[in-house]
Structures are given as C-alpha cells and as structure tokens.
N, C-alpha and C positions, 0 to 999 in steps of 0.2 A: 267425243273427247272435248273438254272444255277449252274455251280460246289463248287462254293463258298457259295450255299444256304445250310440248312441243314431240317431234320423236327424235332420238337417238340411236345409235348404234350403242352397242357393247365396246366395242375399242373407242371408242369417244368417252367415255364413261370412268376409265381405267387414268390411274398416273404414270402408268408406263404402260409397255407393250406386254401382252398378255402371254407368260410363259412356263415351260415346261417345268418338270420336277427333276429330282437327282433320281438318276438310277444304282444307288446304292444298295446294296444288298440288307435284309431284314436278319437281326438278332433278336434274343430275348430283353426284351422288353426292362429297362433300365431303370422305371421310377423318374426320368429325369426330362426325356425328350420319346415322346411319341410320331410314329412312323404310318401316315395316314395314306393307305392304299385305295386304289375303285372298288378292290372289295370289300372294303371295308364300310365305304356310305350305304344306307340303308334307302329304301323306298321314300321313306316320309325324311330324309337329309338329316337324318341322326347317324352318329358312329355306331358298330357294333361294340362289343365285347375284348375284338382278338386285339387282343392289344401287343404293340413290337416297338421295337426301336431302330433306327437306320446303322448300319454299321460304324458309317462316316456320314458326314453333311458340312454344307457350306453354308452360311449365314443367308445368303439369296436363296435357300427354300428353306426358310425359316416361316410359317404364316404369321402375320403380322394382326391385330384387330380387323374384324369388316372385312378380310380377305374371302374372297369364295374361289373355291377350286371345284372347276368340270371335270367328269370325266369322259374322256376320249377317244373310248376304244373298247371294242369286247361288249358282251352284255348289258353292264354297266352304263353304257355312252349315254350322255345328259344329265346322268344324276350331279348333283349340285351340294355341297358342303359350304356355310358359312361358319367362321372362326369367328370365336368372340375368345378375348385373352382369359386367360387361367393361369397359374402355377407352374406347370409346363410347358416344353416349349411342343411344338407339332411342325413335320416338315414335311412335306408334301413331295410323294412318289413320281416318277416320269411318266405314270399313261394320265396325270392330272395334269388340269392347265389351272393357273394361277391369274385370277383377276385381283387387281388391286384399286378398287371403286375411290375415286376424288369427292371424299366425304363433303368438299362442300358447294358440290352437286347434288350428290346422289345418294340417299339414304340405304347402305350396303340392306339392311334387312329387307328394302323397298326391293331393292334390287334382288334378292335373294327369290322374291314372290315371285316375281314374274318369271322365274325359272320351272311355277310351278300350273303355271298357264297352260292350256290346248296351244295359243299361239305358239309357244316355246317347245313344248310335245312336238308338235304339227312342223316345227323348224328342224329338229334334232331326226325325225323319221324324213323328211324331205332332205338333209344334207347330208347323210349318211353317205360314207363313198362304197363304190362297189367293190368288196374285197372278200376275203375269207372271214375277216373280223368288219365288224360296221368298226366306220372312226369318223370322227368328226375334227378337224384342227382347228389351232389358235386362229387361225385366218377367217373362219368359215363360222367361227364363236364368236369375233368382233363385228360381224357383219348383223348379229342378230337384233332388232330392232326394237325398241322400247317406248312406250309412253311415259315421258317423262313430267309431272304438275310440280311445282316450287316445293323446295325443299322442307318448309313447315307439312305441308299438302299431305307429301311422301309420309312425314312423320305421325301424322292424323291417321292414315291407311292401314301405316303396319299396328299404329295401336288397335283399330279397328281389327284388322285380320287379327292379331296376337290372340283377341279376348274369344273372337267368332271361333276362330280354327280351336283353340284351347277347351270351349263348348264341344264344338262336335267332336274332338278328341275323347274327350269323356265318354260321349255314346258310343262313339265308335268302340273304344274299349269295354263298354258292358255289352254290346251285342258278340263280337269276338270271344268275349267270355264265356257268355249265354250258347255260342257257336261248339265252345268247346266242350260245356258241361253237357251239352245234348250230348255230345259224338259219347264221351264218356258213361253216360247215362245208357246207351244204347250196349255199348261195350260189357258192363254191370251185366244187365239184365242177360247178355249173353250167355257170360259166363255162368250166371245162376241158373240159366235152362239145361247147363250139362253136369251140373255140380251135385246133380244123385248119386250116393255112395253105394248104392244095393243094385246099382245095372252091372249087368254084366259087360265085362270089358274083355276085347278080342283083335289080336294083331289083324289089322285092315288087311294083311294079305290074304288071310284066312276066311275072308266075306268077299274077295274080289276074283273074279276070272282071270284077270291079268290087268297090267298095267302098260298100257300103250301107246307108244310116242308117233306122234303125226310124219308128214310129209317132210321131205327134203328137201322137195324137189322145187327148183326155181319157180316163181309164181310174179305174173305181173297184173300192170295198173288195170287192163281191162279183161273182161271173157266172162263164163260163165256162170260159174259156180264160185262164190266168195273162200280164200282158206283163212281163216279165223286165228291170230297170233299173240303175242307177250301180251303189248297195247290194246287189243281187243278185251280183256281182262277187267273191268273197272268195278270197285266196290262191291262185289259180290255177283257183279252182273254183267252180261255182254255189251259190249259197245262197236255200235256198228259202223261210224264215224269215219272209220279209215279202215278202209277194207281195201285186199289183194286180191287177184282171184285168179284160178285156173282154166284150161278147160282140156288136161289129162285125164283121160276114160280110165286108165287103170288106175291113179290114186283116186280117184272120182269114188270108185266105186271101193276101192278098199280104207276108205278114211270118212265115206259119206256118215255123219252125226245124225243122232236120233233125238229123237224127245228125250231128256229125263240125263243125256251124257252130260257126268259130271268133268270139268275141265279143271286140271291144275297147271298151273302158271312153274315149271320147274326149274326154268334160267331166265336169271334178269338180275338186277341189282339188288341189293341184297331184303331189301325193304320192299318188294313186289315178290319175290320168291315168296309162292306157298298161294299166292292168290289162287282163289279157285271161282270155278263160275258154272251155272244151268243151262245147256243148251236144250233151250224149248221155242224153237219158230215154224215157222209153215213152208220155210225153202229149205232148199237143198247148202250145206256148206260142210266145207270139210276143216280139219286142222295141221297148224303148221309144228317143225320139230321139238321144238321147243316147248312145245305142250303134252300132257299128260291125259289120256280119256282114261277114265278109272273105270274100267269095268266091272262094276259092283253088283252083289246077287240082288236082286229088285224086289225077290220075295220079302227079303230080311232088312231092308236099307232105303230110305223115303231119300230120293236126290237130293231136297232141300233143306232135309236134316244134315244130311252130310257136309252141303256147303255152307251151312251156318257154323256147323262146329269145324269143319277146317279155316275158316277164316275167324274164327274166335281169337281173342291175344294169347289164348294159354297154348292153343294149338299153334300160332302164328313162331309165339317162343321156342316153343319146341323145336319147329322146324328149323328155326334160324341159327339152335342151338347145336343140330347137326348137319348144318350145309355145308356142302363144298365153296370154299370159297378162293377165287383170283381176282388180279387187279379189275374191278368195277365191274366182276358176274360175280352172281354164287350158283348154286345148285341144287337142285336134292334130285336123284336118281329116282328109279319109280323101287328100284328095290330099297332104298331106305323109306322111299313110302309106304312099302308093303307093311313093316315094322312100326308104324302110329298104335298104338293102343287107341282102338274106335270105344266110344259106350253104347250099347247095344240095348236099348228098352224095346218092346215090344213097337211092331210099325204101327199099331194104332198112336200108341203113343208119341212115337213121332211126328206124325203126322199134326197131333193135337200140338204139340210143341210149332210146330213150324206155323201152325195158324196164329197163336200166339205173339211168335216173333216176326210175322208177316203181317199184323195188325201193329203190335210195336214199330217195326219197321217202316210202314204210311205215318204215322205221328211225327217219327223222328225227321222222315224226312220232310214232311212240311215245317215243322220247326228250324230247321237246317234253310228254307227256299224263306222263311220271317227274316231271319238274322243274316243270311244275307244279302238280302234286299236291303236290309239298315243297313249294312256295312258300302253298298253299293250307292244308297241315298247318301251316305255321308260324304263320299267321296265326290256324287254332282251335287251337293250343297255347295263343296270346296269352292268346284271351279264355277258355281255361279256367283259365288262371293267374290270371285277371283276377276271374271268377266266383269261386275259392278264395278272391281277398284280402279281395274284401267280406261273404264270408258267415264270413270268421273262421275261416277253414279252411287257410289258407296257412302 
C-alpha cells in the first residue's frame, strides 16, 4: 500500500450510522417507486427483473445517489447494491443495511469494489454469526476495513476497473454463450438420434419385468455397502460424492444393483424428476426409495440407449407433463412409467446409436471443461485486478 494511503473502517466512511430498511410489505409494482429486496441483488451487484413496489415507505429508506445497501441475512449476506439516481425512486427492504458514503472522502463506486474483494469475501464468511440463517449486522459491516488512497487516486481506480471489468464482461458473456450453445447442441443431436419415424414404438411396460422401487429403510453416514439416492443422479450418470450406506443383510441382498440397472430418479423437485442413470461399477451398492430400477428385457433394450432417450428434453417433457405434483416434490409412479411410448430399433442398432452419442458425448463435455475454465479465468482475472487496486499497484 502506498504512503499516502491510509485504512478505514466502513462506519468511518458513511455520514451517518449505517442502517436498516422498512419492513413494509411488497405490492405490484407501481411505475413510480421500486422496492429493492436481498433477492433481488444479483451475483455480479445488478438488480434482477422481479420488480415490486413497497406498500407504504418513509422518506429515510428512500436511496439517495452513491448509497450501497448490504445484505444481511439468508443466502444472500454480502451481496452488495450501489444506487446511482434514475427516474424512480428505490427504497430499500429490512434484511438491507444502508451505507451512506461521505463523497468527499470516498469515491461510492471505489467503495463499492472492494465489496468485491477476497478481503471482503473472507470478512463476510468470517463474521457470519451462528444461527439457522448466516447474518451479518450493521455493527459487524462498520467494522470492515478498507484501503483508502486520495480521493482523485480512488477516481483513477474505478475508471481503471470500469474499463478492465467491462473487457472481461464481454468474454465472460461469449464463453457463457458458447457454454450454453454446447448444452443445446448436445440436446439437438439427441433428439435427432430418436427422431426415426419407422421404429417401432411399445408402452415401456410391455419390454420391462417390472418396475422397482428401492429401500426404505434408514441408512447412515458409515457401513458397508453404499445406498445410492435422488442426489446421486447427476447428468445422465452416477455420482458418488455423497454417499449413505448400509449394512442390512436382507435389503443388501434384495436391492443389490447389477451392471447394466437402469436408475430413474421418480421424486424430487420437479426439474430432477425423470432423471435417470447406468449403474456399471465393480462394488456392491444398493438403492434408496425414491428410485426406480427399471427392469428392462436386456435381449431387446441396450441400458444406454434407454438412458439417453429417457433423459432427452422430449422424454424429459413428457414426464413433467404427467407428474404428480405438491408443494416442492413432483412424481411419476413406476406405473405411469410403464406407459412411455419407448422406440424400439433393433439392439444392433442401438447400440450403434449409443456409440455415436457417447462419442458426442466426450466432445461436448470437453467443450463444457474450455468454457468453463474461461468463465472461471475471468472471474480470477477480476480479483487479480482487484488485489492490484488496493495494494497501489493498478
């Protein structure tokens, strides 16, 4: 840090003491006065979309220019909102804190940056109190400490960051892009590998032995035999990351998984319902009730064919289109599973299909590990530019 810099606190910073928001209730959205909630700040300290209005307010959580409001509580806590005036007015919610920066100190945008530091990161995970919700208070937010250089200094910095950050924005939004047109690409190509109109098509119940659901029975952190559940499901494949495990002899042995057992994910929220996945490993595991083993005739039915087309978006709709659904589960029973209309080409042909899309498959996902590694580079570009500003080095 250069000799002329000094540090401050955050309550030093501010012209008054740094405080809460109205707890007024949210209406529709008036055209006149916007109603800025924690959920509503984004990652990168942009507003979303949901736009409301306060029912009632008082002029003191009115934001003023230059004002930044923390949030405090819940998921959220850290994230960081600077005002700059507009047309409307914006009042700011009770789980925000309200800093009001002494412009002619402290450059609010300057100030806004270092909100976006590891230091700042690294303060907000360090003072989180212990509760059911993380919270951070006004008291605990004034104490946070800053590098502060002459107020021209400050205004040099955030031109620098404005231009840098505004750069790698750019990348960042074409690799995100490029992130998405793969997933999509991959998706395409899916659909076109089942999109033969001369196979034969046959209710799934009619190619399967039965449909049957896992264990019930309580399972904990350690023992022998892993039971494999909702979360275990990822992307078409198993994940082994967080595993439960048993060591009950009799579901051991009446739930033990084979090479080749197709898994369907049949309760969860509504956007995992229908996942499905390949169990093929060299240990013993079993599955929990919430899952589905499709016992399917192996003569007429390649696994990986099958899990490709149940996780395809046309099959994905399908399902979602008749699931059981309550507040934050949905469903699909194995007897409305029985009823899929499968496409049935010959297992040679499957087979050739599944090499196809498991060559696809390697491509896509190394394209997927390029773009995000940019998206991951850009983000420590950030905070190296970030680390330059406050040690005087930018």
């Amino acid at each position: 840090m250069k000799k002329d810099w000094t540090i401050k606190k955050l309550g030093e910073l501010s012209t008054e003491k740094m405080s809460y928001g109205t707890s007024a209730p949210s209406c529709d959205y008036d055209g006149l006065v916007r109603y800025i909630r924690i959920t509503d700040i984004n990652d990168d300290g942009t507003l979303n979309e949901d736009y409301v209005s306060p029912k009632s307010y008082e002029e003191k959580h009115v934001l003023k220019d230059g004002d930044i409001v923390f949030a405090r509580t819940g998921a959220t806590v850290g994230k960081t909102y600077c005002y700059h005036s507009s047309n409307e007015k914006y009042v700011y919610a009770g789980y925000l804190i309200r800093l009001r920066p002494d412009k002619t100190i402290v450059n609010p945008d300057y100030l806004y940056y270092t909100t976006k530091s590891k230091e700042y990161l690294d303060f907000i995970k360090n003072s989180q109190a212990v509760a059911a919700q993380p919270n951070v208070n006004a008291e605990k937010y004034s104490n946070f400490e800053i590098p502060l250089p002459p107020l021209e200094e400050q205004k040099r910095i955030v031109a620098v960051l404005d231009k840098k950050f505004a750069q790698i924005e750019t990348l960042k939004t074409a690799a995100e892009k490029n992130l998405q047109n793969t997933k999509q690409l991959f998706q395409s190509e899916l659909e076109k590998a089942f999109s033969n109109t001369s196979w034969e098509k046959k209710r799934l119940g009619d190619l399967c032995e039965s449909f049957e659901y896992g264990t019930s029975k309580k399972s904990s952190p350690n023992g022998k035999v892993p039971v494999l559940r909702m979360g275990n499901i990822q992307n078409r494949e198993l994940d082994f990351t967080d595993l439960v495990y048993t060591n009950d002899e009799i579901e051991i042995e009446k739930f033990m998984l084979h090479k080749g057992d197709v898994l369907f994910n049949r309760t969860n929220s509504p956007e995992w319902v229908g996942k499905t996945a390949v169990f093929n490993e060299d240990f013993p595991a079993i599955f929990a009730g919430y899952i589905i083993r499709i016992n399917y005739d192996r003569k007429r039915i390649d696994p990986y064919f099958l899990n490709y087309w149940l996780n395809s978006d046309s099959t994905m709709k399908y399902g979602f289109s008749i699931m059981t659904s309550s507040v934050h589960q949905a469903n699909i029973s194995g007897s409305k599973l029985a009823e899929y209309l499968f496409p049935l080409p010959p297992l040679e042909e499957q087979k050739h299909i599944v090499v196809h899309l498991d060559s696809l498959s390697e491509k896509v996902h190394q394209l997927k590990e390029i773009y995000t590694k940019q998206l991951a580079d850009c983000d420590e570009l950030k905070q190296s530019l970030l680390q330059k500003a406050f040690e005087g080095e930018l």
